[in-house]
Structures are given as C-alpha cells and as structure tokens.
C-alpha positions in Angstrom: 0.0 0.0 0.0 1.3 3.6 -0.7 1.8 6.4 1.5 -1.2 8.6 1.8 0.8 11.8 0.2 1.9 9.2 -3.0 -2.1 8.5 -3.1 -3.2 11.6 -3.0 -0.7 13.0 -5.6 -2.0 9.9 -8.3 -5.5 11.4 -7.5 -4.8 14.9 -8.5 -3.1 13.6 -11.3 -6.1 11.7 -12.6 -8.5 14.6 -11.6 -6.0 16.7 -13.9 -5.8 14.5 -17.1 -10.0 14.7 -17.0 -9.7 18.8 -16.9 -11.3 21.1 -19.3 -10.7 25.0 -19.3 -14.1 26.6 -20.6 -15.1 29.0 -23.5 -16.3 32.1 -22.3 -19.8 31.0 -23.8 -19.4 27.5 -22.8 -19.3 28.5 -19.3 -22.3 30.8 -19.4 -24.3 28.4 -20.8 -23.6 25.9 -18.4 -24.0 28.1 -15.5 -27.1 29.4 -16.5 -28.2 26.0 -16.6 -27.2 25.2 -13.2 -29.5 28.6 -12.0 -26.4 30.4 -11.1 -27.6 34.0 -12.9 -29.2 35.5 -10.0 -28.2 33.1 -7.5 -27.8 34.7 -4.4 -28.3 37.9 -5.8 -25.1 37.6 -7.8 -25.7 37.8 -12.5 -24.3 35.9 -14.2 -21.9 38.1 -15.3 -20.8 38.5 -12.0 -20.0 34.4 -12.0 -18.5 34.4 -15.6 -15.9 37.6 -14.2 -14.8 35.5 -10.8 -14.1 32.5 -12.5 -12.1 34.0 -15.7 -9.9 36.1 -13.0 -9.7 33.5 -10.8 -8.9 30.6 -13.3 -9.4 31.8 -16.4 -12.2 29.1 -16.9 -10.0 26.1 -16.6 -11.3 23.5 -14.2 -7.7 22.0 -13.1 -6.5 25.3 -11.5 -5.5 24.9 -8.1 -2.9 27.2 -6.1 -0.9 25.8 -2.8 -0.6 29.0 -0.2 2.2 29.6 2.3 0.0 28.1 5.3 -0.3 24.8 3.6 -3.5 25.6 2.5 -4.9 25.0 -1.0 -7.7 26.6 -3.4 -9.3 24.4 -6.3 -11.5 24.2 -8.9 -12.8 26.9 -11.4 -13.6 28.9 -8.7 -10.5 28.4 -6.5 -12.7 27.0 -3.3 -10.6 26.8 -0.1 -9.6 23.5 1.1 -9.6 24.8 4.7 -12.6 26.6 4.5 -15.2 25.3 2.4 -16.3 22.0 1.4 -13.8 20.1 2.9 -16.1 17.6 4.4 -17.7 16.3 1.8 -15.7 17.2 -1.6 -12.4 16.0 -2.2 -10.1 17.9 -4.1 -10.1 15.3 -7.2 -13.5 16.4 -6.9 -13.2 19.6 -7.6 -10.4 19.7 -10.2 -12.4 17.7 -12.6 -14.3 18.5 -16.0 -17.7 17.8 -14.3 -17.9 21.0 -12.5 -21.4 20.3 -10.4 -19.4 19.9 -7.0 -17.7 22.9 -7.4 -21.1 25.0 -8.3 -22.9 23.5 -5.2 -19.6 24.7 -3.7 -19.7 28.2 -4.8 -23.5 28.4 -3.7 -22.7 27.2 -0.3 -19.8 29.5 -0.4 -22.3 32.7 -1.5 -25.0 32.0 1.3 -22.7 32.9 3.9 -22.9 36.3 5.1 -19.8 37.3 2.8 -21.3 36.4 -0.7 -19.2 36.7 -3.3 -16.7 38.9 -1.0 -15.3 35.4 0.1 -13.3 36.0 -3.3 -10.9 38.3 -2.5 -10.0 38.5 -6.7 -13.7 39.1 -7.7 -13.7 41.5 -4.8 -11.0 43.6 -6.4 -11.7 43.0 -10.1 -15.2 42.2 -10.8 -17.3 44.1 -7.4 -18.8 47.0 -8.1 -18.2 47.3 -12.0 -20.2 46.9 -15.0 -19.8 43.5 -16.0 -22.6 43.2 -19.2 -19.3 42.2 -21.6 -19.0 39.2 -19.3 -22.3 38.2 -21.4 -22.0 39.7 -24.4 -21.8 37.3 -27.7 -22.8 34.5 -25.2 -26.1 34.0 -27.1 -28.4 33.4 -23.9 
C-alpha cells in the first residue's frame, strides 16, 4: 500500500488528465443552466468575471498558499474553509464541475457572498460586467 501523500498526488493527477478549461460562452451556458444568474443575488456576469480572474475558466486550476493551505477548482474553493467535508479535491479539479457550483452556492449563502473571493472582490465588485455576457447568445 502507498503512503497517503503518493495516493493523493496519483488522484490529482487523474483529476488533472479529465480537466477542461471553458469557452467564455461555454461557461455561461452551463451556469445558466445550473441557476447560477441570479443566484444569491449575484448575475451571471458576476459568476463568468470571478471564474475567468480567478482561473481563467479552466477547471484543473488549483494554487498551494504559504499556510499549507490550497484553493481548487474553477472557482478556487478553499480547502480549509469550504467544502472540505464532503468534496475532495479530485472532486473539484475535474471536467464535471457540479461539485464545485454547489460549492460556490454554499460559499455565497454565507454572510460574505461573493466577498469570500478576494480577486472578484477587487476586479469584478462594483463594475459593470454586461461584456462578461455579451456574444454569449443566452
């Protein structure tokens, strides 16, 4: 039997190979679908402008931080802060992105919404977003 760390490494490796990065209007169709526009009071613009800054659109992103910590998915969801209990990181770094939207609306029913984004909170809060949409033919 491996070590846990060897284990865990294969899985994110795996997870990886199934990645997709998104079209702009791939994505919006897909989270439109999955009744993100509107979603806790948050377009879909809004959405479509987190994700691209965050990841530009591709579902493998993941980023380790100095405290050990780690962020994955498409929309960068903490692993010590959200979802931990029930998603897995594999989960979250795959093509199928469902996990990571029921994520991201657990994640915006907390009192800091979309602010839990520190990157949408800088470059997407506040600002007109209507080009996030634009062309997407919705």
């Amino acid at each position: 039997m491996g070590s846990p760390l060897l284990l865990l490494l294969l899985a994110l490796l795996t997870a990886v190979t199934k990645a997709k990065v998104f079209s702009q209007g791939e994505l919006a169709h897909l989270l439109q679908g999955e009744e993100l526009d509107g979603y806790g009071g948050y377009s879909l613009a809004t959405w479509l402008c987190m994700a691209f800054y965050k990841t530009t659109f591709n579902t493998a992103a993941q980023s380790i931080k100095v405290d050990s910590s780690a962020n994955y998915s498409i929309f960068q969801i903490s692993s010590q802060q959200w979802c931990t209990n029930d998603r897995s990181p594999s989960d979250l770094l795959s093509s199928n992105i469902t996990d990571d939207i029921i994520c991201a609306k657990r994640i915006v029913r907390n009192p800091q919404g979309m602010d839990a984004w520190k990157g949408w909170a800088m470059l997407c809060k506040g600002r007109d977003l209507s080009e996030w949409v634009e062309g997407c033919d919705l």
